[in-house]
C-alpha positions as CSV (number, residue, x, y, z in Angstrom):
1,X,-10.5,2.4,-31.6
2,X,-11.3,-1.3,-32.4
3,X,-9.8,-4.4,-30.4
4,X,-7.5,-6.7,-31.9
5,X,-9.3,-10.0,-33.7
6,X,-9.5,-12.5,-31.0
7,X,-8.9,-10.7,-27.8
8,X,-11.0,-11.2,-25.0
9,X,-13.4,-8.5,-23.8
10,X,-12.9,-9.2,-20.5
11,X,-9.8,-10.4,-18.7
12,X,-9.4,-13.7,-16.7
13,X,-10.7,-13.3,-12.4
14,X,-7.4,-14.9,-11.2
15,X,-5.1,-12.3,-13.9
16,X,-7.2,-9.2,-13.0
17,X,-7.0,-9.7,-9.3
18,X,-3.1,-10.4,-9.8
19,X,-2.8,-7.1,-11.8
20,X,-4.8,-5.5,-8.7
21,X,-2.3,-7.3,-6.3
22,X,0.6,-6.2,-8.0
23,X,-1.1,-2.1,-8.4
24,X,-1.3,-2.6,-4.7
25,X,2.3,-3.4,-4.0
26,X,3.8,-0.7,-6.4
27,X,1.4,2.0,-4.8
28,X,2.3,0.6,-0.9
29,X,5.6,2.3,-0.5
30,X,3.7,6.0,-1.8
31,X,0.8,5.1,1.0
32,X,3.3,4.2,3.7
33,X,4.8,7.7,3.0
34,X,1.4,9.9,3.2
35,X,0.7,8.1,6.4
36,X,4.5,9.1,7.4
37,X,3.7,12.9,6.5
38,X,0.5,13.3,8.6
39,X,2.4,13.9,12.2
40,X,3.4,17.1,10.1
41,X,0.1,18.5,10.0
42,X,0.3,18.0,13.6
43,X,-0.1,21.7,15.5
44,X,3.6,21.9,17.6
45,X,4.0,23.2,20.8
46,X,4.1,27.0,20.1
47,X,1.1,27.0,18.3
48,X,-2.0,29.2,19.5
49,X,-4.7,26.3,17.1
50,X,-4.7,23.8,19.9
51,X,-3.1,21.6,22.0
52,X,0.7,20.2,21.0
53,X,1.0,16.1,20.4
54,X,3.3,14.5,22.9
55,X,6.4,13.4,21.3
56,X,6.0,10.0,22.5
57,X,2.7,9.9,20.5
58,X,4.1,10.8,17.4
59,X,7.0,8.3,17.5
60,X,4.4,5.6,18.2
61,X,2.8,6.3,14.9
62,X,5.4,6.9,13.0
63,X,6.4,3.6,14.0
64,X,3.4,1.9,13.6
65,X,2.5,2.9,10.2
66,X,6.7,1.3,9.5
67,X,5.5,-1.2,11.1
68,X,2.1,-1.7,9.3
69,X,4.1,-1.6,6.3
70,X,6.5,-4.2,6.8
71,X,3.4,-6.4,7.2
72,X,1.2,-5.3,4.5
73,X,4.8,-5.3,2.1
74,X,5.3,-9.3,3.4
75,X,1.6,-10.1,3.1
76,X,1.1,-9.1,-0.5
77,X,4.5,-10.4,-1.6
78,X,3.4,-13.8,-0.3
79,X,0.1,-13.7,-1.7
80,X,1.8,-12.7,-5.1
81,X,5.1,-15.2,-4.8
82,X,2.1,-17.7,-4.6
83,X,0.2,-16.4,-7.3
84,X,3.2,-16.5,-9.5
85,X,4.2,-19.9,-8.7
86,X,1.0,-21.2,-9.6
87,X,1.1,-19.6,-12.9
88,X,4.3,-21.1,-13.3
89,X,2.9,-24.5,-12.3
90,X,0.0,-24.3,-15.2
């Protein structure tokens, strides 16, 4: 497999860190969602393994990792919205 005449070997910093940005905001929502599964794996009240998690404990997390990815969602997409608008600019 050869590379095309006059292709760079390596890519741009600034386009391979966008690329990077924009892998992390497509693989977020999937991330948010593992993190959403885990209070499944949590033993429940009738189970001899150990002790049950409050409920209360296990909406907290559940809304804290919603939470958490609200803010990771609206920090990438501003660090993005400025990368783009700076390409735009050049």
């Amino acid at each position: 497999m050869s590379k095309p005449p006059g292709s760079p070997l390596f890519l741009e910093r600034r386009s391979y860190r966008f690329r990077r940005m924009m892998d992390a905001v497509r693989l977020l929502p999937l991330l948010v969602l593992a993190f959403w599964m885990v209070p499944l794996l949590w033993p429940v009240q009738d189970s001899p393994i150990g002790a049950a998690v409050p409920m209360s404990h296990a909406l907290r997390y559940v809304f804290g990792v919603w939470l958490a990815g609200i803010v990771l969602c609206f920090l990438l997409w501003r660090r993005t919205a400025r990368q783009i608008a700076q390409e735009a600019q050049d």
